[in-house]
C-alpha positions in Angstrom: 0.0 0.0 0.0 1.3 3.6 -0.5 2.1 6.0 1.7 -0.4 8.8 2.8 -1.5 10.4 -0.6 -3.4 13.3 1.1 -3.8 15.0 4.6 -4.5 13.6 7.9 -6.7 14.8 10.5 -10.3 16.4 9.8 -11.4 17.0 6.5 -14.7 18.5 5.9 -17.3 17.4 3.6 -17.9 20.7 2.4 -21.3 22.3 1.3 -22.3 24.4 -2.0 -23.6 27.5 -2.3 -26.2 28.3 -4.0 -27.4 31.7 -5.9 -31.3 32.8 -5.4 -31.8 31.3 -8.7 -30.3 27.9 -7.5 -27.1 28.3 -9.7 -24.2 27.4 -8.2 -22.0 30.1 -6.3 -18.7 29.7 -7.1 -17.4 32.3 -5.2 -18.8 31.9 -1.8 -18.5 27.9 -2.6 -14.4 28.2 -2.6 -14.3 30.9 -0.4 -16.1 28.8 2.1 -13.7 25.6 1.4 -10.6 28.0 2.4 -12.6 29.4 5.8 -12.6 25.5 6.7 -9.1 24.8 6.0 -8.3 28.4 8.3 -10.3 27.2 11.0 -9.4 23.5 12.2 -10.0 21.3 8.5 -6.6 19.7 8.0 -8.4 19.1 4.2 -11.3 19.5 2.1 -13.8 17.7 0.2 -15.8 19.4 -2.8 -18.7 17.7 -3.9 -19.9 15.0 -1.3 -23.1 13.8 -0.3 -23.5 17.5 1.6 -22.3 19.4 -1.3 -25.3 18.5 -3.0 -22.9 16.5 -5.6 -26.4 14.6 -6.7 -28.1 17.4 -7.3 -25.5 19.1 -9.9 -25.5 18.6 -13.6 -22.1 17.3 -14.9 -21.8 20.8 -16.7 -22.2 22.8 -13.3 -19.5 20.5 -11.9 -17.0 21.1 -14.3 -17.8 24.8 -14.4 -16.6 24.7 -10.5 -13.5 22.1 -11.0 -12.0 24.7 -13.6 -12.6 27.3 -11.0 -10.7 25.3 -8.2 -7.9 25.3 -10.7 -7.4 28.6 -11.7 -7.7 29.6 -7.4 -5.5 29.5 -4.9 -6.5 26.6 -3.0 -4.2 24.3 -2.0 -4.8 21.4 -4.0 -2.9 18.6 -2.1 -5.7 19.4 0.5 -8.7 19.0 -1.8 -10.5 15.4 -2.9 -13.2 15.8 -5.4 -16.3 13.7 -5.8 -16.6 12.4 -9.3 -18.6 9.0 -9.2 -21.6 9.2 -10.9 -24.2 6.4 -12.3 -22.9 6.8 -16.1 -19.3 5.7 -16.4 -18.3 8.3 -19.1 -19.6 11.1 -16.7 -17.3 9.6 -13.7 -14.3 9.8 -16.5 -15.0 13.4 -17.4 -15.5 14.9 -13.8 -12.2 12.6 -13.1 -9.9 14.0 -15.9 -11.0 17.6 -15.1 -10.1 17.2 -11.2 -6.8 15.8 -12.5 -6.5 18.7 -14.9 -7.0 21.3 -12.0 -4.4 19.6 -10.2 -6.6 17.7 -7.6 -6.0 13.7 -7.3 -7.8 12.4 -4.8 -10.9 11.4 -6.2 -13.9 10.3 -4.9 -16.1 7.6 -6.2 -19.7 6.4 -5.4 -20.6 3.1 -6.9 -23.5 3.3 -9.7 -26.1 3.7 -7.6 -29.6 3.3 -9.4 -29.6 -0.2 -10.7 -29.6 -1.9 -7.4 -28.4 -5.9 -6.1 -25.8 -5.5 -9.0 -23.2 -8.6 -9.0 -19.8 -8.0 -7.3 -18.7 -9.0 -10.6 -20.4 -6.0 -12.0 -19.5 -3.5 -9.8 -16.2 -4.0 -9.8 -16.0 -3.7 -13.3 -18.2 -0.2 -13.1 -15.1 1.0 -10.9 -12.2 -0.8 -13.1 -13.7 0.2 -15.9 -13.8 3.9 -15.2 -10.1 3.8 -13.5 -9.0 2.2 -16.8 -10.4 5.4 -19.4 -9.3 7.9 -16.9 -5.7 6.2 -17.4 -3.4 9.0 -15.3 -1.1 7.3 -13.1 -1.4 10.7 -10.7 -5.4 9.6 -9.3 -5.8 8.8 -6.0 -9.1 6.8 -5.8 -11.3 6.8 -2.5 -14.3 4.3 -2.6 -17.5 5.9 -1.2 -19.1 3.7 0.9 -22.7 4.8 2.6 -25.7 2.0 1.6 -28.0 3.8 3.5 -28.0 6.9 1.6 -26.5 5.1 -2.7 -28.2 1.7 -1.5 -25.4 0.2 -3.6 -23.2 -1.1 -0.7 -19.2 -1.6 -1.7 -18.9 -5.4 -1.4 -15.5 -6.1 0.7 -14.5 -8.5 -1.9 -15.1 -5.8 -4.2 -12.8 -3.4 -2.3 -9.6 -5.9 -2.0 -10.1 -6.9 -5.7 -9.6 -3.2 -6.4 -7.0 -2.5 -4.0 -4.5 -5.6 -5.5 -5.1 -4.9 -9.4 -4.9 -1.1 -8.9 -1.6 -0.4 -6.4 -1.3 3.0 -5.5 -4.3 3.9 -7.5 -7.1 2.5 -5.1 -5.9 3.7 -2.1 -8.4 4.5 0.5 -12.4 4.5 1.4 -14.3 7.1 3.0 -17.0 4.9 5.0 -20.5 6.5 6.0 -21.4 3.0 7.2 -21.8 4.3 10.5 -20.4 0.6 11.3 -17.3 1.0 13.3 -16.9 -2.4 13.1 -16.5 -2.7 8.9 -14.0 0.4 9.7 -12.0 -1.8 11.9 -11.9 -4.8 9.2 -11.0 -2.7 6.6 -8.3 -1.2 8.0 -7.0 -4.7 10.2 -7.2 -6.5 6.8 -5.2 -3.9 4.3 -2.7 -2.2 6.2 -1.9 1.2 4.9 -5.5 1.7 3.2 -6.4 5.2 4.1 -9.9 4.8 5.3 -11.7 7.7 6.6 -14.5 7.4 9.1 -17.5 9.0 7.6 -18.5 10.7 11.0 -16.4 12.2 13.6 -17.9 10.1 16.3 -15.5 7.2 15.3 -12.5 9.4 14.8 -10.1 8.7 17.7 -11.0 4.7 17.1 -10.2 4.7 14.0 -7.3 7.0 14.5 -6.0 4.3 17.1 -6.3 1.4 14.0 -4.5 3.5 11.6 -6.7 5.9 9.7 -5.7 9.2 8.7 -9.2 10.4 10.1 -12.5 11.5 9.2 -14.2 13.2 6.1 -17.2 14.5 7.2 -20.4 16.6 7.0 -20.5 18.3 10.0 -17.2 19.3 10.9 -18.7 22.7 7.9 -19.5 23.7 11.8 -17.9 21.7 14.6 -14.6 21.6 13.2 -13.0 23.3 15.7 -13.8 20.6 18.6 -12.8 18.1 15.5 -9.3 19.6 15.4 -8.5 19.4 19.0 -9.5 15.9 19.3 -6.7 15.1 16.4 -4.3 17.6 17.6 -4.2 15.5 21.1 -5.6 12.2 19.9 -2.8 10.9 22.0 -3.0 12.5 24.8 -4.7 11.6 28.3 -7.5 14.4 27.7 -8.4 12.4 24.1 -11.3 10.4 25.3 -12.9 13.3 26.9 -12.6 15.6 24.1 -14.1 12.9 21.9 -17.0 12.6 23.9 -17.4 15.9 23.9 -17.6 16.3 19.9 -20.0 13.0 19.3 -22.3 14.5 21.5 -21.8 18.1 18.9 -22.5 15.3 16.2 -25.5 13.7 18.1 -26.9 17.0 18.8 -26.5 18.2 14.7 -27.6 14.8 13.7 -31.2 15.7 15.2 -31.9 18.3 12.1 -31.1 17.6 7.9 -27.1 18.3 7.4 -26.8 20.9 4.5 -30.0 23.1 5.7 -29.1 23.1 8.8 -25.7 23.9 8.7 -26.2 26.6 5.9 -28.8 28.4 8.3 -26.4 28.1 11.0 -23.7 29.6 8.6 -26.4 32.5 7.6 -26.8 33.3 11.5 -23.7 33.3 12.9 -21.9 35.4 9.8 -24.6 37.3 8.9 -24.6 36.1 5.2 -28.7 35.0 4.4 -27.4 34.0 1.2 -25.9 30.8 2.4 -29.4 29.4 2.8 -30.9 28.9 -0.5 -30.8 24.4 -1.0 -31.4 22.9 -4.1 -34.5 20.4 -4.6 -35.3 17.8 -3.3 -33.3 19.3 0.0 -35.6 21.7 1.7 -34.8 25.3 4.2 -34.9 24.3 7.8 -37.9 25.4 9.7 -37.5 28.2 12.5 -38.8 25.4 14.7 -36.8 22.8 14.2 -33.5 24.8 13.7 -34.3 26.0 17.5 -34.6 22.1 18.3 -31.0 22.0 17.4 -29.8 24.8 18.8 -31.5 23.4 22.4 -29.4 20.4 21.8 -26.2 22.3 20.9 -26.7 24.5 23.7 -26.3 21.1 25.7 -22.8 20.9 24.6 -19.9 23.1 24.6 -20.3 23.6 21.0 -18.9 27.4 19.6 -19.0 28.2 15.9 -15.7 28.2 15.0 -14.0 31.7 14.5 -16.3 33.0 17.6 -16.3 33.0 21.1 -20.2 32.8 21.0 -22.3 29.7 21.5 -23.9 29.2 18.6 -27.4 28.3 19.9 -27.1 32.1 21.6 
């Protein structure tokens, strides 16, 4: 297995911004991937499950990769989501991350034609790795069957990982089971799985992973980066506890809405809360819900002093 292709530590699943008009917003999109990396987010993902990725014509998506290019970002910190249901659509996304200068890539499994054959989805994958054909592309499997209902069989996973060396090189798993995490990374040594919710950092941190890509570290990743910065320290278990129950708390209301209208609140920005369809605005009621339940915790938006359910 190689050697860590991208950063360890927290990286957020990042969201999109969206115009009134439900266009994409480029500009407040990147700008908002650099606030993360400034406060706590040792990396970045553009174009996850909370980034709307599913909701985004190919077009828009490109549109935005070029833009990451031509930016400042630092691109060793970013990992783009470019698995879609059509292989040739996975190929372009692919080709245009690695054309910005972005290599870690992350792929869903085709995802509409459900109880495929392992036979076939492994081809979906080696099929798409094989037209991309740049030696530079890191590939991350994305594993969440509650959310694609097209589960990454393990036999599919080491199949990938022992014809594609150095290619296939890690899985970011919204499973929410700890214990496939621990099997995947007790069976291939070096594969850089990331847990796909904070709550599991600091065990899977202690088996090896480089850490944890997810959704709502957009807003709690400042209690994300001090459990990685003392992961090994006597006060580790403690500060974990204290940032599942930040993750229990935000799991109560829907991710991207939620977190948006937080984002809206506490910078005073209202146009950070326009979702696109299906995903609906949070309701004043139900955003106050969560702020109850955050105001249970010692939760602060990062860059503030301020509880954020003040």
């Amino acid at each position: 297995m190689s050697t860590l292709t991208g950063p360890a530590g927290v990286v957020a699943a990042s969201l999109t911004a969206f115009k009134p008009d439900l266009s994409i917003d480029t500009e407040r999109t990147l700008a908002h991937a650099k606030w993360l990396l400034a406060n706590g987010c040792d990396g970045v993902l553009i174009f996850g499950t909370t980034g709307e990725a599913n909701s985004l014509s190919v077009a828009e998506r490109l549109e935005v990769i070029e833009a990451i290019g031509k930016s400042d970002l630092p691109k060793d910190k970013l990992m783009i989501g470019t698995g879609c249901c059509a292989i040739p659509d996975t190929v372009a996304l692919s080709k245009a991350a690695l054309a910005a200068g972005v290599v870690r890539l992350l792929m869903l499994p085709p995802f509409y034609y459900k109880n495929q054959s392992e036979d076939g989805l492994y081809a979906a994958f080696a099929t798409a790795i094989d037209r991309i054909n740049d030696p530079r592309m890191k590939i991350f499997l994305y594993h969440f069957p509650q959310m694609s209902g097209v589960p990454i069989p393990d036999a599919v996973t080491a199949k990938l990982i022992k014809n594609y060396p150095g290619i296939v090189v890690g899985m970011k798993d919204s499973s929410g089971d700890f214990e496939h995490m621990k099997k995947m990374l007790t069976e291939h040594p070096g594969f850089e799985l990331y847990s796909g919710t904070e709550k599991y950092l600091l065990d899977v941190l202690r088996l090896g992973s480089p850490g944890t890509i997810s959704a709502t570290v957009n807003v709690t990743c400042a209690q994300a980066a001090k459990v990685y910065a003392n992961w090994k320290s006597d006060q580790a278990d403690a500060l974990q506890a204290e940032m599942t129950a930040q993750r229990v708390a935000m799991e109560s209301a829907p991710a991207a809405s939620a977190m948006k209208e937080m984002i809206a609140r506490q910078t005073g920005d209202a146009a950070w809360r326009p979702v696109r369809p299906p995903f609906v605005a949070i309701s004043d009621e139900r955003y106050a819900a969560l702020e109850e339940k955050l105001a249970q915790t010692q939760f602060r938006f990062p860059g503030t002093q301020a509880k954020a359910a003040e």
